[in-house]
C-alpha positions in Angstrom: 0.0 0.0 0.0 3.0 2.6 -0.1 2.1 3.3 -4.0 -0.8 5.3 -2.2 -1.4 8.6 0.3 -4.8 6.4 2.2 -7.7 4.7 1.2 -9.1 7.0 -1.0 -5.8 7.5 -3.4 -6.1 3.8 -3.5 -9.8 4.0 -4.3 -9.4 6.4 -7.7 -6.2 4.5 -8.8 -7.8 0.8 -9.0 -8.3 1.3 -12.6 -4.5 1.9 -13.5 -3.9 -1.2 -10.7 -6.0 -3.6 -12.9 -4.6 -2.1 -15.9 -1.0 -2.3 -15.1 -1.1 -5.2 -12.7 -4.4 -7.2 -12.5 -4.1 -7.6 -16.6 -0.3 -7.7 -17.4 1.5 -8.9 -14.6 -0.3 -11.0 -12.5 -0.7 -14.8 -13.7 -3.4 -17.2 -13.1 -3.5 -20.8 -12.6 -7.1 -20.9 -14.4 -5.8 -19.5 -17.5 -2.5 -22.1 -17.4 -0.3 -19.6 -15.7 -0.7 -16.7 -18.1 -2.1 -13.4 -17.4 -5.1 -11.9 -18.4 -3.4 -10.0 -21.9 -1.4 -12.6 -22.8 -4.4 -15.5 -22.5 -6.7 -12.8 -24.3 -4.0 -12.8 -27.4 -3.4 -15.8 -27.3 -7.3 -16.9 -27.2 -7.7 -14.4 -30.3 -4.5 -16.2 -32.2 -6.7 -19.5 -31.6 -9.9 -18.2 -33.0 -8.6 -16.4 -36.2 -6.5 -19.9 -36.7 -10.2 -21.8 -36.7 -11.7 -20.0 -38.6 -9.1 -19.9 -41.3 -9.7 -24.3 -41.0 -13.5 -23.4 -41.4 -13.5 -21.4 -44.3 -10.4 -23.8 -46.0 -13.0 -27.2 -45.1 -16.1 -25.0 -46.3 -14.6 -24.3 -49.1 -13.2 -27.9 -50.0 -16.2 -29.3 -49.5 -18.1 -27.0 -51.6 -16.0 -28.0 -54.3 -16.5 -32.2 -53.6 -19.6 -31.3 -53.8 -19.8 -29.7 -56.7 -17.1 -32.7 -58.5 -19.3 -35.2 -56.9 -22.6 -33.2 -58.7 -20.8 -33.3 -62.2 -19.7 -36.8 -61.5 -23.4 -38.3 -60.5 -24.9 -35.8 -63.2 -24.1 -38.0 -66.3 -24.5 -41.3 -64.8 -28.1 -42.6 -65.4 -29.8 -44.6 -62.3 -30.9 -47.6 -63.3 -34.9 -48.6 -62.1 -33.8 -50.1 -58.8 -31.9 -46.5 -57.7 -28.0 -48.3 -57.8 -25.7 -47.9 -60.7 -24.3 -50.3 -62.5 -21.2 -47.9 -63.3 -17.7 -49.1 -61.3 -16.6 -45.7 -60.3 -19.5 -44.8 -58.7 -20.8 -48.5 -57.4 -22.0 -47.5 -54.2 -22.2 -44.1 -54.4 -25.5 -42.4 -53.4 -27.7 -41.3 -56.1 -27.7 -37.4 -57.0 -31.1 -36.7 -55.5 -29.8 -38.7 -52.2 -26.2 -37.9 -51.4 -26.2 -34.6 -48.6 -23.2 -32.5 -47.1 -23.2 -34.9 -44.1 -22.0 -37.6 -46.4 -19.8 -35.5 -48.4 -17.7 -35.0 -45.2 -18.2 -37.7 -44.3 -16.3 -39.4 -47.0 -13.4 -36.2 -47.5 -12.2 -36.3 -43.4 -8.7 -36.8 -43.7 -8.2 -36.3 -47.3 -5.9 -33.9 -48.9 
């Protein structure tokens, strides 16, 4: 408390303590020994990184989708709803195949 004249210096300088102290100095166990600044950077690092993945898998999967759409487009389904073809023997059918399966099938693909 010698940084302050009494109780009421201490009182109208809390906001430089947390500032200069609370935030940048003092580390905390719950944020793996880091303090407040540096967990809040490193927190934003993390989130611009995932959502960099996001958009590169959106986009990769938009464009599966749109080979596996010009793939399926110029095979012709046979009565029973299965092709006959070898490439795509087992493949859903146009009207059938859905992002979940698209994903599905692309996880750990380059």
């Amino acid at each position: 408390m010698s940084e302050y004249i009494d109780y009421n210096d201490a009182y109208r300088q809390i906001g430089r303590f947390l500032d200069d102290v609370y935030m940048h100095k003092r580390i905390h166990s719950s944020l793996g020994y880091l303090t407040p600044a540096e967990f809040e950077e490193q927190w934003g690092n993390e989130r611009a990184l995932a959502l960099d993945l996001n958009q590169k898998i959106a986009k990769k999967v938009s464009n599966l989708r749109g080979s596996v759409h010009f793939l399926l487009s110029g095979v012709r389904q046979p009565q029973g709803g299965r092709s006959t073809h070898p490439v795509v023997e087992g493949l859903p059918s146009p009207a059938t195949y859905h992002e979940s399966w698209l994903f599905s099938t692309s996880v750990g693909r380059a």
